[in-house]
C-alpha positions in Angstrom: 114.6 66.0 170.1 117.8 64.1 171.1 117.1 60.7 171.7 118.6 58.2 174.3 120.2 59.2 177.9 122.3 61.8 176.6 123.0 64.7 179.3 124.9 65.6 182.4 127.3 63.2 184.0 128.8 65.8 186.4 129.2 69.6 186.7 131.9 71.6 188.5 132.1 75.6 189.8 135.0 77.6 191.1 134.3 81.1 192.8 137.4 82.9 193.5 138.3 83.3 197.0 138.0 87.2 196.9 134.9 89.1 197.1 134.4 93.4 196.0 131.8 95.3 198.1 130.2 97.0 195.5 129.4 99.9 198.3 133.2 100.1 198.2 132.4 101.4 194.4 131.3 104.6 195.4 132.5 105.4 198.7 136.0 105.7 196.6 134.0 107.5 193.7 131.2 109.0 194.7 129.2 107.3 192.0 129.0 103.3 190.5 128.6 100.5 193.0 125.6 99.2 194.4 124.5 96.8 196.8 126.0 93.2 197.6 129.0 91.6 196.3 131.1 90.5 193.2 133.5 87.8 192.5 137.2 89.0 191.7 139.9 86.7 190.3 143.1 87.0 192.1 146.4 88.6 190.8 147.5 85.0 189.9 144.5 83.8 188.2 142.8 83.8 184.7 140.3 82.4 182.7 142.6 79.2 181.9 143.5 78.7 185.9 140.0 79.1 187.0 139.1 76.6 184.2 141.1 73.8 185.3 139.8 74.5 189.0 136.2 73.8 187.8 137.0 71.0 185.6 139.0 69.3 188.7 135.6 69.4 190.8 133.5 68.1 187.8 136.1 65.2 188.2 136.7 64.4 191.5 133.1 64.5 191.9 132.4 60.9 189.9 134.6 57.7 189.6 138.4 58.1 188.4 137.5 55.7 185.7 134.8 57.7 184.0 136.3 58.9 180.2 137.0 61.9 178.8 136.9 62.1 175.1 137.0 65.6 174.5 137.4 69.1 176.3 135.9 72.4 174.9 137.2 75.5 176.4 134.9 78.6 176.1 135.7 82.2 177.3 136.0 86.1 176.6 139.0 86.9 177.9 141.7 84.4 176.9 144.9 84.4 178.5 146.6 83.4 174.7 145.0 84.0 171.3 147.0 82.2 168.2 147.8 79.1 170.8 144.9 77.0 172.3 144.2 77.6 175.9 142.3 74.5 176.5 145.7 72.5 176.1 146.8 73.4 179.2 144.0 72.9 181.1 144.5 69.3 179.4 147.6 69.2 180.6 146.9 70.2 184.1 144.0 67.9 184.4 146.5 64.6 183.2 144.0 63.7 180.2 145.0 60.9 177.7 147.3 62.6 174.6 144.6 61.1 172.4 142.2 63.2 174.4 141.6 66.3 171.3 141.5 69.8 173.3 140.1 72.7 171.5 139.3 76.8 172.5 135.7 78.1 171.8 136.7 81.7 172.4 135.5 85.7 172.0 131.7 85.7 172.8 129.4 85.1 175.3 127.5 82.6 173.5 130.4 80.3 172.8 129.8 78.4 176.0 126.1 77.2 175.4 127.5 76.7 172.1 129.7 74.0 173.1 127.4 72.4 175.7 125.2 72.2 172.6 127.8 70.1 170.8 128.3 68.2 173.6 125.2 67.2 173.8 124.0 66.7 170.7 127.7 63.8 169.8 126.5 60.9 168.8 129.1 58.8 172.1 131.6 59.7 174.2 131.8 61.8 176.9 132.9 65.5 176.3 134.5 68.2 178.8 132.8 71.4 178.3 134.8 74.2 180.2 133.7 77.9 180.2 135.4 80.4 182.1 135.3 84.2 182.2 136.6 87.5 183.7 134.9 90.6 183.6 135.4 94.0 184.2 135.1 97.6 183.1 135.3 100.9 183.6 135.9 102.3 187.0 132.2 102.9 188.5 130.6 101.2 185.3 128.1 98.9 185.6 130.2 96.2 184.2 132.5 96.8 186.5 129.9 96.2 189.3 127.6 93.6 188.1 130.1 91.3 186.6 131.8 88.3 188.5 134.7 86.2 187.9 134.2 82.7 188.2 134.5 79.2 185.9 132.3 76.2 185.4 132.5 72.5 183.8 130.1 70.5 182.8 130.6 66.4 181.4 128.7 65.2 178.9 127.7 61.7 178.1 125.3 59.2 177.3 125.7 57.1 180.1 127.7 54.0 178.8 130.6 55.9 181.3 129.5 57.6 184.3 125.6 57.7 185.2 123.4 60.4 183.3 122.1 63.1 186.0 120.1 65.1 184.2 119.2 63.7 181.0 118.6 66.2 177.9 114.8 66.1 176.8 114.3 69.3 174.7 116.1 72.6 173.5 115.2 75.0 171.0 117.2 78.5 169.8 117.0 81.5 167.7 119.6 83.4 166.4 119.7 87.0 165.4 122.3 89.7 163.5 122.0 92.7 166.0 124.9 94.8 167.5 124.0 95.2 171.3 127.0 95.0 173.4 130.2 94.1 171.3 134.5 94.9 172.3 137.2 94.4 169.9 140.2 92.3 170.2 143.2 94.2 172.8 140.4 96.1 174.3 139.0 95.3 178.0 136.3 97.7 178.1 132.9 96.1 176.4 130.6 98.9 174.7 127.1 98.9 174.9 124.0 100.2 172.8 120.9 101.5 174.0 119.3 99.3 176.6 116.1 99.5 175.4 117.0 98.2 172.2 118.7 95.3 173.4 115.4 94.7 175.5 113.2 94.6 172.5 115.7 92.3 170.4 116.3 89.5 173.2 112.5 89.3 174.8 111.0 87.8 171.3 114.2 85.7 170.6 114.0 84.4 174.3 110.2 83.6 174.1 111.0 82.1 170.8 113.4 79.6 172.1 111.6 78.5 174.7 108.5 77.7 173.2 110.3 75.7 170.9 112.4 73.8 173.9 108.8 73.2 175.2 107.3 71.8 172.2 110.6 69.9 171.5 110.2 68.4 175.1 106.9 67.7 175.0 106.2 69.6 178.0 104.6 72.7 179.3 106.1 75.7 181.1 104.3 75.1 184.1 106.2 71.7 185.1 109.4 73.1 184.8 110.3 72.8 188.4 113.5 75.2 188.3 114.3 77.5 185.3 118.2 79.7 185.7 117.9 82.6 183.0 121.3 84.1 182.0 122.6 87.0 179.5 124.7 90.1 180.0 121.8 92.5 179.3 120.2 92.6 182.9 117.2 94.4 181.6 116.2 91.7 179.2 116.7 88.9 181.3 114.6 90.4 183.8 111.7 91.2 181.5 111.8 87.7 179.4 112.2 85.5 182.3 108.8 87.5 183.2 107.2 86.4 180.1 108.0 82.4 180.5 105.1 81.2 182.3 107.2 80.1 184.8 105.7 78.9 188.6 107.1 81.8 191.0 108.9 79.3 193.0 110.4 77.7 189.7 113.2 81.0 188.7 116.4 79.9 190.3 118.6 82.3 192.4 120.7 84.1 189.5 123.8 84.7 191.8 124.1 88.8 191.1 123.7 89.7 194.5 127.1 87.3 195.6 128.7 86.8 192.6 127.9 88.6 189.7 127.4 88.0 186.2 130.4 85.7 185.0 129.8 86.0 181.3 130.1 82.9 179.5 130.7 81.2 183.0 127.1 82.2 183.8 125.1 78.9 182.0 127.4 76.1 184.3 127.0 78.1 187.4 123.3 78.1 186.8 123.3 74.4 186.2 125.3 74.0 189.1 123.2 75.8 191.4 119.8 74.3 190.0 121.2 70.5 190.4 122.6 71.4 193.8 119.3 71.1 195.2 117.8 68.9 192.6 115.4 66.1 193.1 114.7 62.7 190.6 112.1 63.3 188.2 112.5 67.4 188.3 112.2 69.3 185.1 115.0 72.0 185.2 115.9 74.8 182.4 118.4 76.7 180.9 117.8 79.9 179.2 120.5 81.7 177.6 120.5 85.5 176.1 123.8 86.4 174.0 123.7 87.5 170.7 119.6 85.2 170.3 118.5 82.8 172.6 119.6 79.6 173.7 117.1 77.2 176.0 118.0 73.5 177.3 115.7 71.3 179.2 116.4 68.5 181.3 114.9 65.9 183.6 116.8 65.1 187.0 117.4 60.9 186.9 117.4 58.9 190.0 121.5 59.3 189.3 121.5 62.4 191.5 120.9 60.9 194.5 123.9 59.2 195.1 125.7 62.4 193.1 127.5 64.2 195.8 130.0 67.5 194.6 133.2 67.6 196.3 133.0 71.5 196.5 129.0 73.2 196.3 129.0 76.2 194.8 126.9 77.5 197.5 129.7 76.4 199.8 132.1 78.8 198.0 130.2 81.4 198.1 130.0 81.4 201.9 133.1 81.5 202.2 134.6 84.2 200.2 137.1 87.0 201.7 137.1 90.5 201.3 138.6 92.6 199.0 139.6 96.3 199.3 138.8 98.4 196.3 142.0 99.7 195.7 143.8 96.5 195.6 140.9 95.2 192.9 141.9 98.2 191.1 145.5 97.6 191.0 144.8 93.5 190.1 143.1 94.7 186.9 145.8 96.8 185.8 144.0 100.1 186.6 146.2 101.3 189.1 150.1 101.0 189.2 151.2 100.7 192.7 155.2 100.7 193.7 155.9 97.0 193.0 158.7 95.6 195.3 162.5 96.9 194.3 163.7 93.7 192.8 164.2 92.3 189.4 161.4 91.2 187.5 161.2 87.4 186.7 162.9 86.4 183.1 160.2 84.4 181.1 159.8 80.7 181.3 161.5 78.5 179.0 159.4 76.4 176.4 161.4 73.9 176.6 161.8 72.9 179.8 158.3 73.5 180.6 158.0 70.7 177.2 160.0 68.6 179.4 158.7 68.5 182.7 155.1 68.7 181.6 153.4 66.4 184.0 155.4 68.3 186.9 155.3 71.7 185.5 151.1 71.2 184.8 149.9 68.2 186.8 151.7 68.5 189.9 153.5 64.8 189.4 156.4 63.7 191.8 157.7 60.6 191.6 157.5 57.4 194.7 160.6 55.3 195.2 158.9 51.8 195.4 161.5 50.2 197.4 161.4 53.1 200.3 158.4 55.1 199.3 159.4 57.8 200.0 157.6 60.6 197.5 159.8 63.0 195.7 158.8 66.6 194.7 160.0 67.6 192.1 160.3 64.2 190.4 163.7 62.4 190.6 165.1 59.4 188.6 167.1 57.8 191.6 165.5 57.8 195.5 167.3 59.6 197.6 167.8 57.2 200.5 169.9 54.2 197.9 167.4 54.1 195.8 168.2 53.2 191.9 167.4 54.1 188.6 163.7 52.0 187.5 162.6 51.7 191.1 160.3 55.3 190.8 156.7 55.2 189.7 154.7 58.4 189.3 153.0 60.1 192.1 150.1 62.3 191.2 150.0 65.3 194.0 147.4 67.6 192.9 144.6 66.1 194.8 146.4 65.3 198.1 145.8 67.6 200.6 148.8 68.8 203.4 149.7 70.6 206.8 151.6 73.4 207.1 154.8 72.5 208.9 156.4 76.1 208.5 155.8 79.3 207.1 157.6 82.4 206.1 156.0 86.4 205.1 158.8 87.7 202.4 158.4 91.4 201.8 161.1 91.3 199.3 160.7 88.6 196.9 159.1 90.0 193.5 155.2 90.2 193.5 152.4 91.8 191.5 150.8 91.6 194.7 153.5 91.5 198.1 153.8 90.2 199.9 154.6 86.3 199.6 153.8 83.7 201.9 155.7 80.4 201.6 154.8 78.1 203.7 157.0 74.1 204.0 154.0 71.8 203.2 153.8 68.2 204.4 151.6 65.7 202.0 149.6 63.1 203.3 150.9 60.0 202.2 154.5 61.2 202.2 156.2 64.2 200.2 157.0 67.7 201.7 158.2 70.6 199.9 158.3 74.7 200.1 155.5 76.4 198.3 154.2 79.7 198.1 150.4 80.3 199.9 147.6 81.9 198.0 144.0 83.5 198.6 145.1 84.2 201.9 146.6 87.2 204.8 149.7 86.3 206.3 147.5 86.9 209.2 145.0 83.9 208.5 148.0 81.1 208.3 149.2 79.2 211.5 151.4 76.3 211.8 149.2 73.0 211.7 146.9 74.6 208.6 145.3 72.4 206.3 145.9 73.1 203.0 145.4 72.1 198.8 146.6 72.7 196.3 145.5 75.1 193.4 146.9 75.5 189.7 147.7 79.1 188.9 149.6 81.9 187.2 153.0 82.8 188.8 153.5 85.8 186.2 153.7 86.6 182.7 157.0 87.6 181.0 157.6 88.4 177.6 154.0 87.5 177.1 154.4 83.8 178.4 152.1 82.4 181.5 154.3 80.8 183.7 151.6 78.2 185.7 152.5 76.0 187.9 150.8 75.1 191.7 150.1 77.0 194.8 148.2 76.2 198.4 145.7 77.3 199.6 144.1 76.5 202.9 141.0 75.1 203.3 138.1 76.6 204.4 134.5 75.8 205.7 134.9 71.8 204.1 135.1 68.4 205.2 139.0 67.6 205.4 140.9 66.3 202.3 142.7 63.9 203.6 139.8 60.9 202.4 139.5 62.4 198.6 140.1 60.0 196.2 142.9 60.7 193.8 142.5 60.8 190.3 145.1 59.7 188.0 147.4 58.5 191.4 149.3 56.2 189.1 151.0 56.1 185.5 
């Protein structure tokens, strides 16, 4: 057993805006589908975009001063293999150079893996990040049943942000069997016989948990909530059966909205088990990928005055539709006629280098003397300012209104057409910037909106990130959020 207040600090989720009827499945087929929905990452998003949007909530949703003193990046599908993808998302989230940043990458389990880790450092407070997009054939049920969607967790041990739900037992078994597996450059996952799988996972499961038990000192009837996750539906069905669980205690496992998000799946369960969490509550986490993987915790009198700045269960509610075909062509499935312009050339290293904190963390700069905010950053104000009298403005939390907007058919688009709408910041700053997750039908002049970090295309195999709006939907207005890292 880990000893002392070592656990959860805060947690973050991001659920893409866009939802697939799986009914659309097979009216277009004839066969696949099912009932309810599934997340779908946008044209301009990946696993490292969707990361920084869950770490950002995990942030914003405790003090600016709380430390980071490591982020762990976990996924399936990374957008870069040979560089590190979590360096960007440290980039975008304006962590401290000495702040280490390293990928977890390729399976499944690498996520519980590094919430593991986390948990088990002797100080500090780490950044665990997971993040996944999934897919597969047309009408397979990967294709149906997964989701796209990211989560973050903080670790600590208190001395820097209060504990939430403090670590009390865990317990894992680990076994060589090939079950589902994909090699690298392919996007299709291959599975075995799902019986087999069934028989593997249900002892390693019951295994795991009976030793998180022991290690806890508890029995399985407290546990007051329980999430059990894997990719093999059949066995997580069957061992969450075998658990000894209260009825009422196995959480809501998100298939019928969201889908299974892979290595995403452990922080959205801990996200949606804490949402509605109560001091003193025993809540588990059961993990099936590649063995079994269990984590208890008890809920601290910390939650109380622990308030998310975006629920999970709000996102959910308010997700948009998605046609089929246009899911189809976002995964690369489909080629549809693109727009008959040139294709962008790829970004350049080193400017990117060189205008990191604007390029990643959406930094203008404030003239002191006028204050007047300038976006992008400029040495000199422009109303007499000179040079020494501009201090950093950090932008990426401040919400805006849309003064003006334009619908540009033309303008090159893996997805046409653009809106770009003139933005005006709270606080001062105004600049044009192109609209996402939206119809051009859905924006009007006077719009709230945020901002959002994503992928403006890929040339010559390098992301091009930088930020878009979005408008916000079905929350409390952004202009009170507090802004982390507003200064130098």
């Amino acid at each position: 057993m880990i000893s002392g207040m070592r656990g959860i600090i805060s947690y973050g989720a991001y659920v893409p805006f866009r939802r697939l009827d799986r009914a659309d499945i097979s009216k277009f087929f004839g066969s696949g589908g099912g009932k309810g929905t599934r997340s779908v990452a946008s044209y301009d998003e990946d696993t490292t975009s969707m990361g920084v949007e869950a770490a950002r909530v995990a942030l914003r949703s405790i003090e600016p001063t709380t430390a980071v003193d490591a982020l762990w990046f976990a996924t399936t599908s990374p957008s870069y293999a040979d560089k590190t993808n979590a360096t960007t998302i440290h980039a975008a989230l304006r962590l401290d150079r000495n702040t280490p940043a390293f990928d977890m990458n390729g399976a499944v389990r690498s996520s519980v893996g590094a919430l593991r880790i986390a948990l088990a450092l002797g100080a500090g407070n780490a950044l665990v990040v997971a993040s996944d997009i999934r897919t597969g054939l047309p009408t397979s049920a990967d294709e149906a049943d997964g989701g796209d969607a990211a989560s973050a967790v903080i670790v600590g041990d208190g001395s820097s942000g209060a504990v939430i739900a403090e670590l009390i037992g865990s317990g894992s078994a680990t076994e060589e069997f090939t079950d589902r597996w994909r090699v690298p450059g392919q996007t299709r996952s291959k599975l075995w016989e799902e019986r087999f799988g069934e028989m593997v996972y249900v002892p390693l499961a019951i295994e795991a948990w009976n030793a998180a038990l022991k290690d806890a000192g508890v029995e399985a009837g407290q546990i007051d909530k329980a999430c059990v996750s894997g990719t093999h539906g059949r066995a997580v069905r069957v061992a969450a059966g075998k658990l000894g669980l209260k009825p009422e205690a196995l959480a809501d496992d998100l298939n019928a909205t969201v889908g299974n998000a892979g290595a995403a799946q452990v922080g959205l369960g801990l996200a949606r088990v804490l949402e509605d969490a109560k001091p003193g509550q025993l809540v588990a986490l059961a993990v099936l990928a590649d063995g079994a993987d269990v984590l208890i915790f008890r809920v601290t009198e910390a939650i109380t005055s622990f308030h998310s700045v975006r629920p999970l269960s709000t996102q959910i509610a308010n997700g948009g539709s998605l046609p089929y075909g246009k899911f189809l062509s976002w995964r690369g499935v489909v080629n549809v006629e693109p727009p008959r312009r040139p294709e962008p050339n790829r970004t350049s290293s080193t400017a990117a280098y060189r205008r990191e904190e604007w390029k990643y963390a959406f930094v203008g700069s404030r003239d002191e003397t006028t204050g007047i905010v300038h976006m992008p950053p400029a040495r000199i104000g422009i109303k007499g300012g000179v040079e020494g009298d501009m201090v950093p403005a950090a932008m990426a939390d401040v919400g805006g209104t849309v003064l003006t907007f334009t619908v540009d058919k033309l303008a090159y688009s893996p997805s046409p057409p653009i809106v770009f709408a003139v933005v005006d910041f709270d606080g001062g700053g105004r600049m044009p910037i192109e609209l996402t997750d939206c119809d051009p039908t859905d924006v009007t002049i006077g719009a709230r909106v945020e901002m959002t970090f994503r992928r403006l295309f890929a040339a010559d195999d390098i992301h091009n990130y930088f930020w878009k709006a979005r408008l916000v939907r079905g929350e409390p207005d952004n202009k009170a959020r507090v802004v982390r890292g507003a200064s130098a």
